[in-house]
C-alpha positions in Angstrom: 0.0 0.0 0.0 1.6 3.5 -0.9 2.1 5.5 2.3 0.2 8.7 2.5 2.2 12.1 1.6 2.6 13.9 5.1 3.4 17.7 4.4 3.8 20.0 7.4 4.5 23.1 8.1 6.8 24.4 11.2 6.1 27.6 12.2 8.6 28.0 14.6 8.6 31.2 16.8 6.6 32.9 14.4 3.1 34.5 14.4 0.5 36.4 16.9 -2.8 34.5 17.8 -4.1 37.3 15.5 -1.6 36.8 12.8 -2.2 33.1 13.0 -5.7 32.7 12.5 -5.8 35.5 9.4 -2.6 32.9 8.1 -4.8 30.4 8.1 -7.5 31.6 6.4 -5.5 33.0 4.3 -3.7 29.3 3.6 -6.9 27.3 4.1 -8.3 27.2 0.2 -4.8 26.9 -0.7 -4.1 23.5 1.1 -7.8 22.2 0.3 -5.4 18.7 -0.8 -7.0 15.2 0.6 -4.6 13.1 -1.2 -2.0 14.6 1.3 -2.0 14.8 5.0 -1.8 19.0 5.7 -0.5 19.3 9.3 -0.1 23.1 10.8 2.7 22.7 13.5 2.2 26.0 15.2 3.5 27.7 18.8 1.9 26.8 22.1 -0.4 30.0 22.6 -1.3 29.7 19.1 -2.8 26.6 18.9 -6.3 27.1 20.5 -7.2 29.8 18.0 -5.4 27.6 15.1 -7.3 24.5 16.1 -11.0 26.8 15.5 -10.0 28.2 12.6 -9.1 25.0 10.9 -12.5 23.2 11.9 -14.2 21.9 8.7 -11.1 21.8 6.9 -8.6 19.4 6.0 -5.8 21.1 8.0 -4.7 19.2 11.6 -2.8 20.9 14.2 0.6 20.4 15.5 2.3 21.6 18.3 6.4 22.2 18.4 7.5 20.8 21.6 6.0 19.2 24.4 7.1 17.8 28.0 7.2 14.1 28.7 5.2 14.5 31.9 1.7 15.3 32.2 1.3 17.5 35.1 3.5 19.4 37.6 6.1 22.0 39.0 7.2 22.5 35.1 7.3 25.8 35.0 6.8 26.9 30.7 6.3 23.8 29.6 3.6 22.1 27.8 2.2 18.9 28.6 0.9 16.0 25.9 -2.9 16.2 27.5 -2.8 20.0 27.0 -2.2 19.1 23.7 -4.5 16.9 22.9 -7.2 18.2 25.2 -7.0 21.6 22.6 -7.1 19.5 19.5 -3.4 18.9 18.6 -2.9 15.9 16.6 0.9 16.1 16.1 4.1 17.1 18.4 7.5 18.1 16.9 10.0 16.1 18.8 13.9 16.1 18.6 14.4 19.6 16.3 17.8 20.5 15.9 16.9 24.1 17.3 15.4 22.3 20.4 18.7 20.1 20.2 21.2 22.5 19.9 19.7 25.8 22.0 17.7 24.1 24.5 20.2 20.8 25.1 17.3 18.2 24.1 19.2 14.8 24.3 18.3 11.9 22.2 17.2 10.3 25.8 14.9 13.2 26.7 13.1 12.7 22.8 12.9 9.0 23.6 10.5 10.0 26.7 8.8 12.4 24.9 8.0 9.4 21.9 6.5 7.2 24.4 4.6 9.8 26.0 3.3 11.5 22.7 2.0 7.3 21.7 0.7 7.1 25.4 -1.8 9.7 24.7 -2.6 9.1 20.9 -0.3 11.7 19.9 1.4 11.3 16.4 5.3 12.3 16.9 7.5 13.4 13.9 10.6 13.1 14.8 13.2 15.3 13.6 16.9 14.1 13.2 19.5 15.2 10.8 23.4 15.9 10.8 26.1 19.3 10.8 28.0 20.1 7.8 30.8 19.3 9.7 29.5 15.5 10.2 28.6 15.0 6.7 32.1 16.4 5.6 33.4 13.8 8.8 31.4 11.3 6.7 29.6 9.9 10.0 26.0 11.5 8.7 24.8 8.0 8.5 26.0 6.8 12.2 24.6 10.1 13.9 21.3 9.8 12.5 21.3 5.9 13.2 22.0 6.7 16.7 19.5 9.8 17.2 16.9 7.2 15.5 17.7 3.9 17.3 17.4 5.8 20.9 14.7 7.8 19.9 12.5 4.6 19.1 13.7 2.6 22.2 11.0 0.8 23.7 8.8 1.8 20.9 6.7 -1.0 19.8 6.8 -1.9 16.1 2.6 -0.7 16.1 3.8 2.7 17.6 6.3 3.3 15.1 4.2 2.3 12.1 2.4 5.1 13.1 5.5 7.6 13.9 6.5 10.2 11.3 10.8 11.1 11.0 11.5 14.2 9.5 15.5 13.8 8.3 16.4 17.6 8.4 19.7 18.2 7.4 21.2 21.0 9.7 23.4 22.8 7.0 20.3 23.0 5.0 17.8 24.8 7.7 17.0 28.2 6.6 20.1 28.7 5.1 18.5 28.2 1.4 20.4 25.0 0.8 18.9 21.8 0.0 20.2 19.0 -0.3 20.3 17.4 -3.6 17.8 15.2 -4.4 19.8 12.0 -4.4 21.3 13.1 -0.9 17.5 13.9 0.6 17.0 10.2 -0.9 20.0 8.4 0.2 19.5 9.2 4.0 16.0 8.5 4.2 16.3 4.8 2.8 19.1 4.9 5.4 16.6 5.6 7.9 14.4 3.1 6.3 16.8 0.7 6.7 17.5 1.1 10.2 13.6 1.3 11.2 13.9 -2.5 9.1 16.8 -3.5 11.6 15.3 -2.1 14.7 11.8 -3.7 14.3 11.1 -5.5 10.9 10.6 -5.0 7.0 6.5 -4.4 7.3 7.2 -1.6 9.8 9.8 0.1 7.4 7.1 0.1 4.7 4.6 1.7 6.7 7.0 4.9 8.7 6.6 7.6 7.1 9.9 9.5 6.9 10.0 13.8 5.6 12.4 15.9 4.1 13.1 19.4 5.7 15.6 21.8 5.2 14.9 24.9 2.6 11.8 22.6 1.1 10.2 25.4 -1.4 7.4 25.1 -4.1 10.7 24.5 -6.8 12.6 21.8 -5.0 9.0 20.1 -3.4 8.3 18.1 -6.5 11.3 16.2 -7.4 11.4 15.5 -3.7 8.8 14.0 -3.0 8.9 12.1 -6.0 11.6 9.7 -4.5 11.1 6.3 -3.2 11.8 7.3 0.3 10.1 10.8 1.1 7.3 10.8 2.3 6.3 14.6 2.4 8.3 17.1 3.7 8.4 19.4 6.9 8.5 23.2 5.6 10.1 26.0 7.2 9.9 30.0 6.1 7.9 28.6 3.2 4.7 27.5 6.0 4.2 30.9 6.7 3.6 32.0 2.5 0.8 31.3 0.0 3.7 29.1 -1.7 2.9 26.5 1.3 -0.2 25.6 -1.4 2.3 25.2 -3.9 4.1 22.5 -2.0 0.8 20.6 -0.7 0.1 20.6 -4.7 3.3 19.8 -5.4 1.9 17.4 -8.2 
């Protein structure tokens, strides 16, 4: 069975409630796709008015981050039934921003996985490598082990469910992409290690995105490959041109 395109977009730290909600309407017609899955990852304070402004549409909500407990002296953080109380149907987990500013370890995103699947939550999982490490040639061993721990303990049901996003970090908002055949190459890799870590059926049914500079241009070829399933979008979320990539065909 072909896997379902997954296309979402990151907001990041961007956008009022009020600038939100007119984004959305102004998006809304634009995404109207149901051969793809349109997911609206969108900051904490935004999501209530986001997850209104979506009703009757295609469009589910995700959040960015969230905390891997559900209640207590946390003070800023957000936890999973929050989330889904309000609507959310998708968490970010593991970004390289949360990775590299915030000091997210690959052990903290494996607690976060299993509590994101404990309350029905869908995780997309972000891993990727430096330019330094691909230069180092080790981009295949970092994102095995970001992958491997991040899925500990998963069961194989969970992760046929899970969604990876392989965002290589020289290529985040810096308006490189990686070519085609390198966005390809890593996600079979990551394919491949889903296989070893659980089983073949499993592997067919992840669902693994590109991110990193994806633009209405570069979206087609993309997602044409074997291995992408969709892409997590950037700067490009926030513009009309998001319709472009949700009708990428």
């Amino acid at each position: 069975m072909a896997r379902k395109k997954i296309i979402a977009g990151n907001w990041k730290m961007n956008m009022t409630p009020s600038e939100a909600v007119e984004l959305v309407n102004t998006l809304k017609p634009l995404v109207a796709n149901e051969e793809v899955d349109v997911v609206f990852c969108v900051p904490a304070i935004d999501i209530v008015p986001v997850v209104e402004a979506v009703k009757g549409t295609n469009i589910q909500v995700g959040a960015e981050n969230m905390y891997f407990e559900e209640k207590g002296a946390y003070t800023g953080e957000i936890s999973p039934n929050m989330l889904t109380d309000a609507g959310v149907k998708y968490v970010i987990l593991g970004h390289s921003e949360r990775r590299e500013y915030f000091g997210e370890t690959n052990e903290d995103i494996n607690k976060k996985m299993h509590k994101a699947f404990e309350h029905g939550l869908t995780p997309i999982m972000c891993c990727g490598e430096t330019l330094t490490q691909r230069e180092q040639g080790v981009t295949m061993d970092f994102i095995r082990q970001q992958v491997k721990v991040g899925f500990q303990g998963i069961t194989a049901d969970q992760a046929k469910t899970a969604v990876i996003a392989y965002e290589p970090i020289w290529a985040i908002g810096t308006g490189k992409t990686a070519t085609t055949e390198q966005a390809q190459e890593v996600c079979a890799g990551i394919r491949a290690c889903i296989a070893e870590i659980y089983d073949e059926a499993t592997a067919e049914a992840i669902r693994i995105q590109y991110g990193g500079s994806v633009n209405a241009a570069t979206a087609p070829d993309l997602f044409a490959q074997a291995d992408i399933d969709g892409g997590l979008v950037g700067g490009a979320a926030l513009k009309p041109d998001f319709g472009k990539i949700v009708n990428y065909k």
